[in-house]
C-alpha positions in Angstrom: -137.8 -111.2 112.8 -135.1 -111.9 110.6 -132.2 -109.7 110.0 -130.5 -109.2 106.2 -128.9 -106.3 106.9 -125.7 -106.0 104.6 -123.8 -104.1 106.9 -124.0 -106.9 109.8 -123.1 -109.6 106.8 -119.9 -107.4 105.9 -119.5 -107.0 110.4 -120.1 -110.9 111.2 -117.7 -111.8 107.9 -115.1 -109.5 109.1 -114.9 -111.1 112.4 -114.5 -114.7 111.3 -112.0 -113.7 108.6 -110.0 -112.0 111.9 -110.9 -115.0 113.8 -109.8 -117.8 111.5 -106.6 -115.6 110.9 -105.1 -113.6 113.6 -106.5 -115.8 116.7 -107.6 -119.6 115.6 -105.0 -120.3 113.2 -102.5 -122.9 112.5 -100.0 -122.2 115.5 -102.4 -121.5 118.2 -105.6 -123.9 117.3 -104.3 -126.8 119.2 -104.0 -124.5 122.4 -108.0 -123.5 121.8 -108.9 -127.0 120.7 -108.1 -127.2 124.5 -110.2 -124.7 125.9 -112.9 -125.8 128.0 -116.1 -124.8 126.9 -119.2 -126.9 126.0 -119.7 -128.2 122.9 -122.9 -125.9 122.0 -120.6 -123.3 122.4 -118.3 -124.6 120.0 -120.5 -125.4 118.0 -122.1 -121.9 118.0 -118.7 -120.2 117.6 -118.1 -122.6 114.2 -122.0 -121.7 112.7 -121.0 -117.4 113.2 -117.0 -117.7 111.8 -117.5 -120.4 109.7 -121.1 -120.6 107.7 -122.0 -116.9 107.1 -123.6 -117.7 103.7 -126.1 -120.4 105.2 -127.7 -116.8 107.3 -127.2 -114.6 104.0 -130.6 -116.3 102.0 -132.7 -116.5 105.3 -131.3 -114.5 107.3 -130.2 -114.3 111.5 -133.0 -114.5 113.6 -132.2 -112.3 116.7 -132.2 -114.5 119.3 -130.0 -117.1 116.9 -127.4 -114.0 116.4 -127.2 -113.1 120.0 -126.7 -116.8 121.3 -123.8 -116.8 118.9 -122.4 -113.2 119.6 -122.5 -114.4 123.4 -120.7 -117.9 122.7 -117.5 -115.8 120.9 -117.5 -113.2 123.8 -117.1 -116.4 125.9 -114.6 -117.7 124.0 -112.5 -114.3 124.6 -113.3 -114.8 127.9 -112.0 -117.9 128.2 -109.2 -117.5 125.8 -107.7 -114.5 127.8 -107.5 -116.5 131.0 -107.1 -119.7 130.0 -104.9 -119.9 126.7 -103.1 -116.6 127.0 -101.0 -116.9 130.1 -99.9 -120.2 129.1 -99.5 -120.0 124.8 -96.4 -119.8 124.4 -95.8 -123.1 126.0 -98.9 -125.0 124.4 -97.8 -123.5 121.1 -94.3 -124.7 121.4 -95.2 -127.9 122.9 -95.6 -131.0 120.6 -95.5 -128.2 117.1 -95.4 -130.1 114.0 -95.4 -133.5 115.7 -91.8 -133.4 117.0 -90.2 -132.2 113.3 -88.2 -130.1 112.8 -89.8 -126.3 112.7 -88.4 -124.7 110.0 -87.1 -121.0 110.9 -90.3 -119.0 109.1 -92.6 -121.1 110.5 -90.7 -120.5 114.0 -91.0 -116.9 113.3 -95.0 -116.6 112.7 -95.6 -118.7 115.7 -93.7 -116.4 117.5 -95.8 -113.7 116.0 -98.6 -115.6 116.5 -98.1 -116.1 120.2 -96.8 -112.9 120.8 -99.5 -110.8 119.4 -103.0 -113.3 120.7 -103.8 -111.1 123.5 -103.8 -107.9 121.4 -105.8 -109.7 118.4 -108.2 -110.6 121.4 -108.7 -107.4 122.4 -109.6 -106.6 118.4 -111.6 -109.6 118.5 -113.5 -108.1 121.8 -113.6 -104.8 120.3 -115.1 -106.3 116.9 -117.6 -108.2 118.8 -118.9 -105.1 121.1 -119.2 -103.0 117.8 -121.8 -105.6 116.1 -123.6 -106.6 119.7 -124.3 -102.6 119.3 -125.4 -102.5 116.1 -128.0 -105.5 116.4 -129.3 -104.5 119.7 -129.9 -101.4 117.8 -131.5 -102.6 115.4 -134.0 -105.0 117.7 -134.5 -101.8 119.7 -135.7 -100.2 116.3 -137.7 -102.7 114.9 -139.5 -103.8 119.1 -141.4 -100.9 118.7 -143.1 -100.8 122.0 -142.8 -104.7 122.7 -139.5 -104.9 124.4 -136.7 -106.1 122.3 -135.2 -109.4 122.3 -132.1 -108.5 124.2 -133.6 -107.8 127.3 -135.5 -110.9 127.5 -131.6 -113.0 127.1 -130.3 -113.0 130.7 -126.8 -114.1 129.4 -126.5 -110.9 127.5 -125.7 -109.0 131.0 -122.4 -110.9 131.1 -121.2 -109.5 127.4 -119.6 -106.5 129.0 -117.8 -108.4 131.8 -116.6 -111.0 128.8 -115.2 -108.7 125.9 -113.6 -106.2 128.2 -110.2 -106.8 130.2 
């Protein structure tokens, strides 16, 4: 089944608009960039923030949508224990390539490194609102086949990722 549900469109742009914003953004990229997770993962976490408008002719199928749902709750996962304890150093070290920062661009790292944990708990929050909604919605449309959540192991591990 295919989903082409506005209202998940509108939910799945949201989040990589807060994504490429308020958590991946010019001051703390190069901290993520060293996260480790697998490239898959990466490269599901760039297809959900980055190329809504390749799902909105054909739409998600379910099992595509919940791979990449699970590969951003990993990346919050990983981001609060990995990045956040230690951003403000990565962010500081080696910025702009050992120029001068200017002072507004000191200030919104700052900003930047002093709000990531609570945009990750948005991010978390964001993410357990649209897992919801699609499991919902594969619930609905299963019928009495069971729906495709509950035949994705990883998906027991969503909870234990988006909350702190």
């Amino acid at each position: 089944m295919q989903l082409k549900n506005p209202e998940l469109f509108s939910a799945i742009e949201s989040i990589g608009e807060y994504y490429r914003t308020n958590i991946a953004n010019r001051f703390t990229r190069r901290a993520i960039s060293a996260m480790t997770l697998d490239p898959g993962t990466w490269n599901l976490i760039e297809e959900f923030t980055e190329k809504v408008d390749n799902y909105r002719y054909q739409g998600y199928h379910l099992d595509e949508l919940y791979a990449q749902i699970l590969a951003m709750s990993r990346f919050v996962y990983q981001a609060r224990t990995e990045i956040a304890p230690k951003l403000r150093f990565l962010a500081s070290s080696g910025a702009a390539g050992g120029l001068r920062v200017s002072d507004s661009d000191r200030v919104f790292r700052e900003m930047a490194v002093n709000n990531f944990s609570p945009n990750l708990k948005v991010l978390a929050d964001k993410l357990n609102e649209l897992y919801v909604k699609v499991a919902a919605i594969d619930k609905e449309s299963a019928g009495q086949k069971p729906p495709v959540y509950t035949q994705i192991n990883d998906l027991r591990e969503i909870g234990r990722y988006l909350v702190e």
